[in-house]
Structure formats: structure tokens, C-alpha cells
BAKOLBA-409414 format. One record per atom (N, C-alpha, C, O): residue number from 1; residue in one letter; z, y, x. Coordinates in steps of 0.2 Angstrom, whole numbers, plus 5000, padded with zeros to 4 digits. Layout:
BEGIN
(site NUM, a, (Z, Y, X))
...
This chain:
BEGIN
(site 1, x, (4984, 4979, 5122))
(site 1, x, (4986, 4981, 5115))
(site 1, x, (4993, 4982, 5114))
(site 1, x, (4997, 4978, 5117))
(site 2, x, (4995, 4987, 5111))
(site 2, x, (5002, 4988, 5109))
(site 2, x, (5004, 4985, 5102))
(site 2, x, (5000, 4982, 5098))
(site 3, x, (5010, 4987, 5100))
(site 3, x, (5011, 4982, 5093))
(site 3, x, (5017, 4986, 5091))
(site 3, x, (5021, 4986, 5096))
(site 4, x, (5020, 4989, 5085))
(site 4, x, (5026, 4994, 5086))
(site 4, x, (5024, 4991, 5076))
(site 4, x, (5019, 4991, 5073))
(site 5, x, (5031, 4990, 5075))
(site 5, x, (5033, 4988, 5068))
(site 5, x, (5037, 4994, 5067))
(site 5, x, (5040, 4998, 5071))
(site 6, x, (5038, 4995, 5059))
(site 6, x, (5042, 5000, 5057))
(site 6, x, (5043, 4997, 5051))
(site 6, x, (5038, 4994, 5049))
(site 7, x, (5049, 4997, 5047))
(site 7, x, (5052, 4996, 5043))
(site 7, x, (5053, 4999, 5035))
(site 7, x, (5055, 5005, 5036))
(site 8, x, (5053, 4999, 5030))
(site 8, x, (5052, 5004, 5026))
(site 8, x, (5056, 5002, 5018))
(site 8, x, (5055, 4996, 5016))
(site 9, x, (5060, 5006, 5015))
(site 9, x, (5063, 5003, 5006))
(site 9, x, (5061, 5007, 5002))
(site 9, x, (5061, 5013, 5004))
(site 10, x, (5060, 5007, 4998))
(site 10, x, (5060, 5011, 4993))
(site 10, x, (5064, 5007, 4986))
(site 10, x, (5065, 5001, 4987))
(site 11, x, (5066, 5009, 4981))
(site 11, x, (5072, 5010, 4976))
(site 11, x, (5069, 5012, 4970))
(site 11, x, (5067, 5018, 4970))
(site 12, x, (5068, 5007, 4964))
(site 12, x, (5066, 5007, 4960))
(site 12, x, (5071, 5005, 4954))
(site 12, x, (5077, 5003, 4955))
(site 13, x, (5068, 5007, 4947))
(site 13, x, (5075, 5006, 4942))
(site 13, x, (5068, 5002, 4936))
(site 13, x, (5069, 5000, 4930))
(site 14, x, (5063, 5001, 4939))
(site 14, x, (5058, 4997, 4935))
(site 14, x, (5060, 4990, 4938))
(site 14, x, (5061, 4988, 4943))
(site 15, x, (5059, 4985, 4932))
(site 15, x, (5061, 4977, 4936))
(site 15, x, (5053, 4974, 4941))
(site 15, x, (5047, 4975, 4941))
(site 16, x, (5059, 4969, 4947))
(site 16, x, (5052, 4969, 4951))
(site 16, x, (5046, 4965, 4949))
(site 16, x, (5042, 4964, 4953))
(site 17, x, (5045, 4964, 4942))
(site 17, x, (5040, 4961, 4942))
(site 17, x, (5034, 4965, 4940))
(site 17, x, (5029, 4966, 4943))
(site 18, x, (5037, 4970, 4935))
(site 18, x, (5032, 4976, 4934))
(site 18, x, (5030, 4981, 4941))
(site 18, x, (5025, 4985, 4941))
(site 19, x, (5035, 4980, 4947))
(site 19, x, (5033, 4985, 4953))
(site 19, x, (5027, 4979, 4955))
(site 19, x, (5021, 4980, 4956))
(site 20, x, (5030, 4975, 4955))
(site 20, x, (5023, 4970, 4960))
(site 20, x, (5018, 4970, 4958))
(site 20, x, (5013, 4972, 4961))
(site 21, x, (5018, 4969, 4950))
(site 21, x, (5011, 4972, 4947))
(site 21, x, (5008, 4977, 4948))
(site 21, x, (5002, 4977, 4951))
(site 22, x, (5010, 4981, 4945))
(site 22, x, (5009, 4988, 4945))
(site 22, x, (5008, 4993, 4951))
(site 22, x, (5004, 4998, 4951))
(site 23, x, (5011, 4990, 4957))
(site 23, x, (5013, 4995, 4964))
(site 23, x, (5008, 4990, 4968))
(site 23, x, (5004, 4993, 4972))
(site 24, x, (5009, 4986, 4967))
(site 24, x, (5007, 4978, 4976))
(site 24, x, (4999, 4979, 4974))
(site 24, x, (4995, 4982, 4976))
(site 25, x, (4999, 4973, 4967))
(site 25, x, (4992, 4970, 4965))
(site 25, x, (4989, 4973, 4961))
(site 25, x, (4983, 4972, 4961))
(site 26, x, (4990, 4979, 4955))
(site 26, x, (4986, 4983, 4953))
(site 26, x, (4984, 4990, 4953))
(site 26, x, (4980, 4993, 4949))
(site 27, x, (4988, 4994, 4961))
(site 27, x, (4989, 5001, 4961))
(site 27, x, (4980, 5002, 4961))
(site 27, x, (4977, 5007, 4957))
(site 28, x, (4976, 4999, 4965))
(site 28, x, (4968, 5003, 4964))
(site 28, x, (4967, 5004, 4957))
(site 28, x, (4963, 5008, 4955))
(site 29, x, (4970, 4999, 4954))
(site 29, x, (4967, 5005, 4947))
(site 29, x, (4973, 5008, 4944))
(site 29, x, (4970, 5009, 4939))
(site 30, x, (4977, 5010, 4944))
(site 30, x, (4982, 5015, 4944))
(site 30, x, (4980, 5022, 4949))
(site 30, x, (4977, 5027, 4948))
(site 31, x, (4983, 5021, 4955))
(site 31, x, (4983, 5027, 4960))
(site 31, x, (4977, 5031, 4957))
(site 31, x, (4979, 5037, 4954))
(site 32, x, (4969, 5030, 4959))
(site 32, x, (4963, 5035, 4956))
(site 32, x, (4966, 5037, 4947))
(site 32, x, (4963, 5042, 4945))
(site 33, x, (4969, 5035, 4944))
(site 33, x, (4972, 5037, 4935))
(site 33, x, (4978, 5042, 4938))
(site 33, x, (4976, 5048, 4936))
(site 34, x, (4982, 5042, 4940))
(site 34, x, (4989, 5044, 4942))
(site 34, x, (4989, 5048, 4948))
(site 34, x, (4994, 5050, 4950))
(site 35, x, (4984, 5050, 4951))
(site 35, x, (4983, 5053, 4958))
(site 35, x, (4976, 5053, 4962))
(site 35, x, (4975, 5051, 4968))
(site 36, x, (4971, 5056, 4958))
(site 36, x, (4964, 5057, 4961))
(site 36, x, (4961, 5060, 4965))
(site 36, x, (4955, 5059, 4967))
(site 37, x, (4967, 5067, 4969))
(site 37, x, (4968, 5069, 4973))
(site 37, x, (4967, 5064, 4981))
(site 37, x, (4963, 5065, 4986))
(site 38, x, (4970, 5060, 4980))
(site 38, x, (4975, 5056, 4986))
(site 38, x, (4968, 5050, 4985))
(site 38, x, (4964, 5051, 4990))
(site 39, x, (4966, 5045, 4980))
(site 39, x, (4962, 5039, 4981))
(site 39, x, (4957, 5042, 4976))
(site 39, x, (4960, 5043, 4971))
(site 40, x, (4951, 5042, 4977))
(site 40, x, (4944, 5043, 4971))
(site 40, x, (4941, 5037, 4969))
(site 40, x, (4938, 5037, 4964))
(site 41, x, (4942, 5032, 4971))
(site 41, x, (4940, 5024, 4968))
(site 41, x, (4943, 5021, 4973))
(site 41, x, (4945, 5024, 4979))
(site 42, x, (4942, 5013, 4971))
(site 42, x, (4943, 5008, 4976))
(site 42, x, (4937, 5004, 4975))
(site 42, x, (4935, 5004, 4969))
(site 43, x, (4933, 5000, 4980))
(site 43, x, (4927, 4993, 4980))
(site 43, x, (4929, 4990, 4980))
(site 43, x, (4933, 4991, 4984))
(site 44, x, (4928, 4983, 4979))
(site 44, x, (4930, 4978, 4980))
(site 44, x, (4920, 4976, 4987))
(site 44, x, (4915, 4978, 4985))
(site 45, x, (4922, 4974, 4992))
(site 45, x, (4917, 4973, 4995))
(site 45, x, (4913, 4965, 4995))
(site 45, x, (4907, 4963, 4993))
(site 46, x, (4921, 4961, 4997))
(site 46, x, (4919, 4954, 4997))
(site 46, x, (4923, 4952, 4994))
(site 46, x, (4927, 4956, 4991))
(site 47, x, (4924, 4942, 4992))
(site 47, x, (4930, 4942, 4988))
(site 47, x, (4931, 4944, 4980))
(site 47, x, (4928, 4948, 4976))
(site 48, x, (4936, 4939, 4979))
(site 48, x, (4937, 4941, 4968))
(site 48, x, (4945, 4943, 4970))
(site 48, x, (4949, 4938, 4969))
(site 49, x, (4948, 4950, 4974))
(site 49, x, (4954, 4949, 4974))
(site 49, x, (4958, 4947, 4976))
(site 49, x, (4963, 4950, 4975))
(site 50, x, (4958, 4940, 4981))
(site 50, x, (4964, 4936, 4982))
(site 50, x, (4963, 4937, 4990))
(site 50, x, (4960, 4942, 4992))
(site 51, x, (4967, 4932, 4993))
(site 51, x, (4967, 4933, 5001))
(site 51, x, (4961, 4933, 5004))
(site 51, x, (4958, 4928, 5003))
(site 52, x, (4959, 4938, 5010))
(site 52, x, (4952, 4937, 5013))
(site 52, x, (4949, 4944, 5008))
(site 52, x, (4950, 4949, 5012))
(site 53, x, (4948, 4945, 5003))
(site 53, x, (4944, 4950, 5000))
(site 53, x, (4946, 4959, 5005))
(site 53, x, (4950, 4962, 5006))
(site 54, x, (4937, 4959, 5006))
(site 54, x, (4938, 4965, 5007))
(site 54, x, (4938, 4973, 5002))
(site 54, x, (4934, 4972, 4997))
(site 55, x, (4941, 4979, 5004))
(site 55, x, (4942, 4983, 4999))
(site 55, x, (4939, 4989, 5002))
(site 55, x, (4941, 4990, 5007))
(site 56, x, (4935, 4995, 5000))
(site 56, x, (4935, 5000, 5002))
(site 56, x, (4937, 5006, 4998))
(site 56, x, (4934, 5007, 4993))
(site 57, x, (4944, 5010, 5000))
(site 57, x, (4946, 5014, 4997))
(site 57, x, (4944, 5021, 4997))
(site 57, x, (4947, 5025, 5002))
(site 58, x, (4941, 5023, 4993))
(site 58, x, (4938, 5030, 4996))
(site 58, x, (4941, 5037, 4994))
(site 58, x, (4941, 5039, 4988))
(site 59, x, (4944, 5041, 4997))
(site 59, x, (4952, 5047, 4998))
(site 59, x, (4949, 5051, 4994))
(site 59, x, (4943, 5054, 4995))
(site 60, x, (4952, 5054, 4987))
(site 60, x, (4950, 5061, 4986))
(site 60, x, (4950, 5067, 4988))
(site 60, x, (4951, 5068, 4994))
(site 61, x, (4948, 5070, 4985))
(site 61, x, (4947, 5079, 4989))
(site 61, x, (4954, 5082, 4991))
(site 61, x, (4953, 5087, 4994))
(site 62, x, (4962, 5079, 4991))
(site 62, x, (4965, 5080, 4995))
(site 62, x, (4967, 5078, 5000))
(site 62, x, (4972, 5080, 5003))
(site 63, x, (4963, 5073, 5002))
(site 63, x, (4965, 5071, 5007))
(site 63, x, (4960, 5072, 5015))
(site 63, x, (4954, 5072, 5015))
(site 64, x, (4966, 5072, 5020))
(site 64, x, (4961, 5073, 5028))
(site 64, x, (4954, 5067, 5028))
(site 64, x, (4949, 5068, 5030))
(site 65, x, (4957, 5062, 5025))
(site 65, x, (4952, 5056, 5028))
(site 65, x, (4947, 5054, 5021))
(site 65, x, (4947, 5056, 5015))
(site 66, x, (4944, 5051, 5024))
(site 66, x, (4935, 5052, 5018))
(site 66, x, (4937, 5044, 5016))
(site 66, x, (4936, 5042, 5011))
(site 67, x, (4940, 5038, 5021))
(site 67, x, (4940, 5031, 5017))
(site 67, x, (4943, 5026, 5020))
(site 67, x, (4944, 5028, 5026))
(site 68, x, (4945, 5020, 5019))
(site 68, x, (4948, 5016, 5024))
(site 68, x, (4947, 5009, 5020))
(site 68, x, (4949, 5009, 5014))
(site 69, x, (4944, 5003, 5024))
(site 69, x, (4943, 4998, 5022))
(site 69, x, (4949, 4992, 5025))
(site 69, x, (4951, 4991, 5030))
(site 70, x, (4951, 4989, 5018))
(site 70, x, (4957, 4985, 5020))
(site 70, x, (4956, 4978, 5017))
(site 70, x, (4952, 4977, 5012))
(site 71, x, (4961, 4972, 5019))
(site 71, x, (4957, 4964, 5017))
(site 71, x, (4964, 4965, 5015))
(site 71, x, (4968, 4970, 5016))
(site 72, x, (4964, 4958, 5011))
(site 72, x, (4972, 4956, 5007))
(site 72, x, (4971, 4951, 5011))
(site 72, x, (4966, 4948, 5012))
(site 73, x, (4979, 4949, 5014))
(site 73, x, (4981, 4944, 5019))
(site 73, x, (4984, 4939, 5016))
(site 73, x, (4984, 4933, 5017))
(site 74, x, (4989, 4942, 5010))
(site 74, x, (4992, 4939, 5006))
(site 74, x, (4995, 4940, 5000))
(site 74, x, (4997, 4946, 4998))
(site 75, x, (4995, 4935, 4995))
(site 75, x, (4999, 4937, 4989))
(site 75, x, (5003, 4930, 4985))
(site 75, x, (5000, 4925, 4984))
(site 76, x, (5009, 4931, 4985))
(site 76, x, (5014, 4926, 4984))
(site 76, x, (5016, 4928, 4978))
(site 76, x, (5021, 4931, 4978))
(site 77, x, (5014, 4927, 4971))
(site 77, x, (5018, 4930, 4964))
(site 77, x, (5025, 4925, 4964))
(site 77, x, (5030, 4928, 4961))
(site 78, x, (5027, 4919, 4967))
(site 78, x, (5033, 4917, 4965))
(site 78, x, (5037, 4921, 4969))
(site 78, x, (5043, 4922, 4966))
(site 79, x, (5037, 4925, 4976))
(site 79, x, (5039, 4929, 4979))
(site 79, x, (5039, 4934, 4979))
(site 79, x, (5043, 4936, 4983))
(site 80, x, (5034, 4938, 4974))
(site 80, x, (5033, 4945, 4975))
(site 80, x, (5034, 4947, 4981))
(site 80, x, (5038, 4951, 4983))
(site 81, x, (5030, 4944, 4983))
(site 81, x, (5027, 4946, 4991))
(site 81, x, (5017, 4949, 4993))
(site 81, x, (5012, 4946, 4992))
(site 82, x, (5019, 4953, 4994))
(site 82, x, (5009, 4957, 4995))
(site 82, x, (5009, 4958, 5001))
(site 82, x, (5013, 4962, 5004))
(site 83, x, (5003, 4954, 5005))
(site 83, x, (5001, 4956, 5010))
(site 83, x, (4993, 4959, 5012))
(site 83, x, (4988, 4955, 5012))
(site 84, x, (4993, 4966, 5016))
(site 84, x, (4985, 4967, 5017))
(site 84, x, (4984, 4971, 5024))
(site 84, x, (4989, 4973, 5027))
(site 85, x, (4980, 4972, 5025))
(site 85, x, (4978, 4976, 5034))
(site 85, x, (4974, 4983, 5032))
(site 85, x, (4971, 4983, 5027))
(site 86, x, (4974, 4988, 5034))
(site 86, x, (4970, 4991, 5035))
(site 86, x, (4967, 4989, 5041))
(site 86, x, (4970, 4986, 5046))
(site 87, x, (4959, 4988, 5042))
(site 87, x, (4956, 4987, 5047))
(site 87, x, (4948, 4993, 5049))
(site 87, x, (4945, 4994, 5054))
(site 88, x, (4948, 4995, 5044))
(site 88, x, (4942, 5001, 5047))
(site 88, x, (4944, 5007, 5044))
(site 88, x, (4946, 5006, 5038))
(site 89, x, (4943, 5013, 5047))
(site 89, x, (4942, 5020, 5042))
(site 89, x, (4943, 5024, 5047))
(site 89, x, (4944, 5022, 5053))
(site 90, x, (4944, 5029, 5046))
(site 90, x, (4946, 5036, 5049))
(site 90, x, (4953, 5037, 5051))
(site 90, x, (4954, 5038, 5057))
(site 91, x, (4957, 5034, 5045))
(site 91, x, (4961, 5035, 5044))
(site 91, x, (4967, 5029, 5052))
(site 91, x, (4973, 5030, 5054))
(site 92, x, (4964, 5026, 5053))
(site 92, x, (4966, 5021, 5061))
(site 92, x, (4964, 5026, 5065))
(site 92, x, (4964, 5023, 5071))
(site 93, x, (4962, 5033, 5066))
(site 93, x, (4961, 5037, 5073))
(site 93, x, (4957, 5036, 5078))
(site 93, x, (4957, 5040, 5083))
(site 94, x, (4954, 5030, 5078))
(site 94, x, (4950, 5029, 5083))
(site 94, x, (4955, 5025, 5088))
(site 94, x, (4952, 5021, 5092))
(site 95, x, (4962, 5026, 5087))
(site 95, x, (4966, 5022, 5093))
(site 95, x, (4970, 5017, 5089))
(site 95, x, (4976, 5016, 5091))
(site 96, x, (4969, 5013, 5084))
(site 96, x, (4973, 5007, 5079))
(site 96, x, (4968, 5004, 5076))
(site 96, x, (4964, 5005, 5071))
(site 97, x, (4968, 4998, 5080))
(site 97, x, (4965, 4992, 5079))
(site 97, x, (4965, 4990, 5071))
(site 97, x, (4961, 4988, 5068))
(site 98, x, (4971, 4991, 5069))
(site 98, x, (4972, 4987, 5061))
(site 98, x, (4980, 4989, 5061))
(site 98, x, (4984, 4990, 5066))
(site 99, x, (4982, 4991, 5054))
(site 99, x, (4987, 4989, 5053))
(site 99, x, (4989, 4986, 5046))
(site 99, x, (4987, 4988, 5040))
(site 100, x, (4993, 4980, 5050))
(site 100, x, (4996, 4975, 5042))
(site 100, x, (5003, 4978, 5039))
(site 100, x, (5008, 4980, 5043))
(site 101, x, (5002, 4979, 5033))
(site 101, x, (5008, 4977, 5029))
(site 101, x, (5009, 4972, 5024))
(site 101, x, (5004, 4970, 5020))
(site 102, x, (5017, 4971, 5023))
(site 102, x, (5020, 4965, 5020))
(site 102, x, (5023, 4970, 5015))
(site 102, x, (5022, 4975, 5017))
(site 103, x, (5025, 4968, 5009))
(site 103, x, (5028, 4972, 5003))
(site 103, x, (5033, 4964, 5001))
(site 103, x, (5031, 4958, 5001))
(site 104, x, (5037, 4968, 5000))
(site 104, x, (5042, 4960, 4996))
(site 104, x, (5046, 4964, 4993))
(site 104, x, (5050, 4968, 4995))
(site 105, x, (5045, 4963, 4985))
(site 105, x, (5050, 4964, 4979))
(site 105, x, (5056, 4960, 4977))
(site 105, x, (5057, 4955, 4974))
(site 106, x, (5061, 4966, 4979))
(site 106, x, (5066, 4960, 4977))
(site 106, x, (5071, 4963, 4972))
(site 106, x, (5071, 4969, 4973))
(site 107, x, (5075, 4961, 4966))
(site 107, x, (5081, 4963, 4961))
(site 107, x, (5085, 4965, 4964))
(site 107, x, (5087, 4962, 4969))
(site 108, x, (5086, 4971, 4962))
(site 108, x, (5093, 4973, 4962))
(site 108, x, (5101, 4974, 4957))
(site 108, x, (5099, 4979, 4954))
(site 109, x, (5105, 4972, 4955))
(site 109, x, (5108, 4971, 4953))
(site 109, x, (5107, 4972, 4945))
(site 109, x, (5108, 4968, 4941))
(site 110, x, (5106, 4981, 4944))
(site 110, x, (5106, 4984, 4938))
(site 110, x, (5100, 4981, 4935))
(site 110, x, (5100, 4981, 4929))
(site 111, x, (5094, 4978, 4939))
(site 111, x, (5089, 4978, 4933))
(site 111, x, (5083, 4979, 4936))
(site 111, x, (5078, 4975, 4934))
(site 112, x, (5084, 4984, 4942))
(site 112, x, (5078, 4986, 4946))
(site 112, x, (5076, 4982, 4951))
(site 112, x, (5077, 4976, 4951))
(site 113, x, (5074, 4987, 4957))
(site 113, x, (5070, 4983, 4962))
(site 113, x, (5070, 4985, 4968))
(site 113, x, (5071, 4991, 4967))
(site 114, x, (5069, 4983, 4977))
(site 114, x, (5067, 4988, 4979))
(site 114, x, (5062, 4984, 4983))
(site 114, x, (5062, 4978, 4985))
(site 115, x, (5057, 4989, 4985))
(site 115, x, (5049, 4988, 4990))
(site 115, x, (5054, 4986, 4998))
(site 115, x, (5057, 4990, 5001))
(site 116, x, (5055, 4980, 5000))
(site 116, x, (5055, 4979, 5006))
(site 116, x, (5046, 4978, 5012))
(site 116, x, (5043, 4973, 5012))
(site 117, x, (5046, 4985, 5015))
(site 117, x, (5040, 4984, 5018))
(site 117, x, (5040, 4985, 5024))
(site 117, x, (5043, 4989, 5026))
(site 118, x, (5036, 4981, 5028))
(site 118, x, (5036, 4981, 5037))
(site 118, x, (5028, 4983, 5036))
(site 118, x, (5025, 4981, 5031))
(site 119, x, (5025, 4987, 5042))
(site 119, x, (5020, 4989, 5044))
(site 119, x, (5020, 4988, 5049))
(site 119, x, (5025, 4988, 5052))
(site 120, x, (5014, 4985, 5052))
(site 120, x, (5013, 4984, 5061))
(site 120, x, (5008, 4986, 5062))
(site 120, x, (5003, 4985, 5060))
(site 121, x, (5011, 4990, 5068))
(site 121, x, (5001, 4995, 5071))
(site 121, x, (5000, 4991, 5075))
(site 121, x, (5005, 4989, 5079))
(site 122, x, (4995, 4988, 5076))
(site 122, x, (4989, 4984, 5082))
(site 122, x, (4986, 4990, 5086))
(site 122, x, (4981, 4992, 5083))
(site 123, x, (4987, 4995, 5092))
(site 123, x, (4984, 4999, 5096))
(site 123, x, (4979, 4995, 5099))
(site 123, x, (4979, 4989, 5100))
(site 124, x, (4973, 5001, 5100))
(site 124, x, (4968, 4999, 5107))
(site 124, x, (4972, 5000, 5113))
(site 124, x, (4977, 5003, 5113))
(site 125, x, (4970, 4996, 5117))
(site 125, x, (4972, 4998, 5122))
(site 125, x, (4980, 5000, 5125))
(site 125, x, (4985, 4996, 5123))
(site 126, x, (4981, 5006, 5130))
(site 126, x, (4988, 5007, 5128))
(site 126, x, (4990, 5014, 5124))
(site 126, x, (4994, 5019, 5126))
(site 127, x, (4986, 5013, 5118))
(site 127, x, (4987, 5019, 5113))
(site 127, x, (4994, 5019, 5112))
(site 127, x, (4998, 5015, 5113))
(site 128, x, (4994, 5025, 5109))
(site 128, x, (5003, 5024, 5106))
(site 128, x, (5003, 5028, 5099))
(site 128, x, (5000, 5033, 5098))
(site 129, x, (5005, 5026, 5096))
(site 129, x, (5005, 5027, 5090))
(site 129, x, (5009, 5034, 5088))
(site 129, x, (5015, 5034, 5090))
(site 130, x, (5007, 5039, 5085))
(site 130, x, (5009, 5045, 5083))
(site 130, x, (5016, 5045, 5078))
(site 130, x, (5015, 5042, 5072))
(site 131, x, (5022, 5047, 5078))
(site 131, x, (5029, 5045, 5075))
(site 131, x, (5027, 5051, 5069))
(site 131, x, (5032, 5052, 5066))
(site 132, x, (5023, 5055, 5068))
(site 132, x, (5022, 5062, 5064))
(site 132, x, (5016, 5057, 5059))
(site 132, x, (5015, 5057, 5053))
(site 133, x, (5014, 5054, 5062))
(site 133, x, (5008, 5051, 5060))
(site 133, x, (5010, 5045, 5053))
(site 133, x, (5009, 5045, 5047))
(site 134, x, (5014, 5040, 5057))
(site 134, x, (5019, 5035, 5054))
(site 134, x, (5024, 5039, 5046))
(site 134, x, (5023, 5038, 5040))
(site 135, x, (5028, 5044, 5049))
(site 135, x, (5031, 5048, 5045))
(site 135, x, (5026, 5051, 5038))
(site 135, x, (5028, 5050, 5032))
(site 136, x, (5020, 5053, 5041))
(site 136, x, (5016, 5055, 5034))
(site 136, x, (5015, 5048, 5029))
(site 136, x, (5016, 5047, 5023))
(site 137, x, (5013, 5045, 5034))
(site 137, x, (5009, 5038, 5029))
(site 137, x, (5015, 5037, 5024))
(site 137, x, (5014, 5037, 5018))
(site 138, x, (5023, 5035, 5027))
(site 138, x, (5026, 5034, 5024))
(site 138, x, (5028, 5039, 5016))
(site 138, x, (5029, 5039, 5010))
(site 139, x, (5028, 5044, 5020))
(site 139, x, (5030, 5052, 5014))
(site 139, x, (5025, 5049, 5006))
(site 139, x, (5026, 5048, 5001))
(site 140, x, (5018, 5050, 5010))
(site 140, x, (5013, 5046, 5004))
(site 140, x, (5012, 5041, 5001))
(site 140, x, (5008, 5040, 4996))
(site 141, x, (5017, 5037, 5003))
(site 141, x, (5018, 5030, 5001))
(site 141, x, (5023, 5032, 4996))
(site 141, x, (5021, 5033, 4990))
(site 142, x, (5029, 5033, 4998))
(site 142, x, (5032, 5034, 4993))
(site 142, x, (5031, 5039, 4988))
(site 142, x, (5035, 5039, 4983))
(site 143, x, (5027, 5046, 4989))
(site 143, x, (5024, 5050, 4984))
(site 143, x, (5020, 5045, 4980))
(site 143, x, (5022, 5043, 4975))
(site 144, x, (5015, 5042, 4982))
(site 144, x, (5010, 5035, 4976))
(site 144, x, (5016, 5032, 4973))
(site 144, x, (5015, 5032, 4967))
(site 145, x, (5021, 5030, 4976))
(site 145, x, (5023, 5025, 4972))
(site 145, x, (5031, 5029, 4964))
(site 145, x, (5034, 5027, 4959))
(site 146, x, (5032, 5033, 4966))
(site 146, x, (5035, 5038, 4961))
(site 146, x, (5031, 5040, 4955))
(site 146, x, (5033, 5041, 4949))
(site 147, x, (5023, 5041, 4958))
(site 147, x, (5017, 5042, 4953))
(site 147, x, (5016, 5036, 4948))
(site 147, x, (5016, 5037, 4942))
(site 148, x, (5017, 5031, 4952))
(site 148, x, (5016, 5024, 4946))
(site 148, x, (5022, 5021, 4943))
(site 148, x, (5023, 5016, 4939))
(site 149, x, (5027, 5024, 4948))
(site 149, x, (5033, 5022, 4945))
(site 149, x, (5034, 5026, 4937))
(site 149, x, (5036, 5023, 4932))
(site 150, x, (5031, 5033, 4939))
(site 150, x, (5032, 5038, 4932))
(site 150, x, (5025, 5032, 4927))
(site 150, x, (5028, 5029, 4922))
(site 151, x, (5022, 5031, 4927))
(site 151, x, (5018, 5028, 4924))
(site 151, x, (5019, 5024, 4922))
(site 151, x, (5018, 5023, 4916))
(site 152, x, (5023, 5017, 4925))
(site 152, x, (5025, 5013, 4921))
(site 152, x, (5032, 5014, 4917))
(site 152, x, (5034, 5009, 4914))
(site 153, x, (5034, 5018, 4918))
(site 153, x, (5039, 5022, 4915))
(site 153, x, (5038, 5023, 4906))
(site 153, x, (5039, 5020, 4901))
(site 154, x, (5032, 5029, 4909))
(site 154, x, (5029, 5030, 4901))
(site 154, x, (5025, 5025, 4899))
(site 154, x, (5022, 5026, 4894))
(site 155, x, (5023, 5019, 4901))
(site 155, x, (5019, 5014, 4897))
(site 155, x, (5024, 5007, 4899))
(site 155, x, (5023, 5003, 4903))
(site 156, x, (5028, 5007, 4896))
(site 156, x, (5033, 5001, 4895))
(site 156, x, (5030, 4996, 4896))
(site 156, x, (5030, 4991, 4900))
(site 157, x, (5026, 4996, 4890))
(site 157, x, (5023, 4987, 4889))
(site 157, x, (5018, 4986, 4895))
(site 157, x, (5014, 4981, 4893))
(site 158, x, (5017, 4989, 4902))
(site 158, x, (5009, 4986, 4905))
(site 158, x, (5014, 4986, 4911))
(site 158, x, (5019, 4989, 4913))
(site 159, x, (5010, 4981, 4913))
(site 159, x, (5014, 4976, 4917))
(site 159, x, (5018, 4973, 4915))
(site 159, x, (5020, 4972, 4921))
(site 160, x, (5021, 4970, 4911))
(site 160, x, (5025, 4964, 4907))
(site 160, x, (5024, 4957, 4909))
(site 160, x, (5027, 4953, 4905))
């Protein structure tokens, strides 16, 4: 098995408590409201939400993959820290066992926030993991999260 971490920021002017909310802990119901293209629902499968709960998120009609099932590893509100895996779907290629990411919300001077996020692909075997592949996931991350950033822009009071 291979193991290849990638590093990731993103830069917010919403304060970190509302991204944590908003972005970490309640994007599945945001993302399908703000972007139905990209996710068509999410399931809750096992679990009420907290660590261990499994999720299936099923892609809408823009997107290459049909769905992808993921657990919550972790969730820290004193830390605004979120952690979950993908573990099954299309979207792992047939050659990625799982991949975890950490999200940690932290202030930034003005007001705002930034997503400090590490991803770690778990490979079958001696897979290698595609740098075009990485690249996209990222691109899309932060297209969702500009989606919900405008959203809670226009809805001041949610997430408070």
C-alpha cells in the first residue's frame, strides 16, 4: 500500500465558526441547495452524525461519478476540526483504498478564516495515485466551498 498526503488552504472573510458549520458539519445539506449539479442528496446510512456514522453521497448529473460513501473520523467544535474518509465509490478508481481528510478552521486576523486541510490517499497495492486526479478533487473543493461561502454571505444569520 502507498500513502501520499497533500496539503491544501483555502481563505475565507466569513468567521471560522460559521465555515465550520456551514463547510465541515453541514455542507450535505447546503452543497444539494447551492450546487445540485455536483451532489443530488446525501444519506445518512449508520450513525446520528457524529464519529463512525456512515454517509452516501450520491453526484448529480454533472458529475463523472454516480456516488461515494464516506464515515466521519472526526469532529472537534472546540477546535474546529472535521475529520471523514472516503471509503467506497467510483470515485476511489478502483486503485484507493480510502482517503482521509482533516479540515481545521482557524482565524485569521481580519475576522475571517482559513480551511487548513491534509488529504491522505491509502493506494491498493503499488497504485499511484494520479496528480490530474488530486488537482481536480481540489479545484472542486474549493468551487463547493466559494458556493457556500456565497450562501452564507447572503444568509448572515445561519450558522451563528
Amino acid at each position: 500500500m502507498g500513502v501520499f498526503t497533500y496539503e491544501n488552504e483555502i481563505t475565507s472573510t466569513i468567521s471560522p465558526t460559521r465555515v465550520f458549520k456551514g463547510f465541515l458539519l453541514d455542507a450535505d445539506n447546503i452543497v444539494p441547495k447551492v450546487a445540485p449539479q455536483a451532489i443530488k442528496h446525501v444519506e445518512i446510512l449508520e450513525g446520528d452524525g457524529g464519529p463512525g456514522t456512515i454517509k452516501k453521497v450520491t453526484f448529480g448529473e454533472g458529475s463523472k461519478f454516480k456516488y461515494v460513501k464516506h464515515r466521519v473520523d472526526l469532529i472537534d467544535h472546540d477546535n474546529l476540526t472535521y475529520g471523514h474518509s472516503l471509503i467506497e465509490g467510483d470515485v476511489l478508481l478502483g486503485k484507493i483504498e480510502k482517503i482521509s481528510h482533516v479540515s481545521k478552521v482557524v482565524p485569521t486576523p481580519d475576522g475571517g478564516s482559513i480551511i487548513k486541510a491534509t488529504s491522505t490517499h491509502y493506494t491498493i497495492g503499488d497504485a499511484v495515485v494520479d496528480e490530474e486526479h488530486v488537482k481536480e478533487g481540489k479545484e472542486k473543493a474549493f468551487g463547493l466551498f466559494k458556493l457556500i461561502e456565497c450562501y452564507l454571505h447572503a444568509n448572515p444569520d445561519a450558522y451563528n
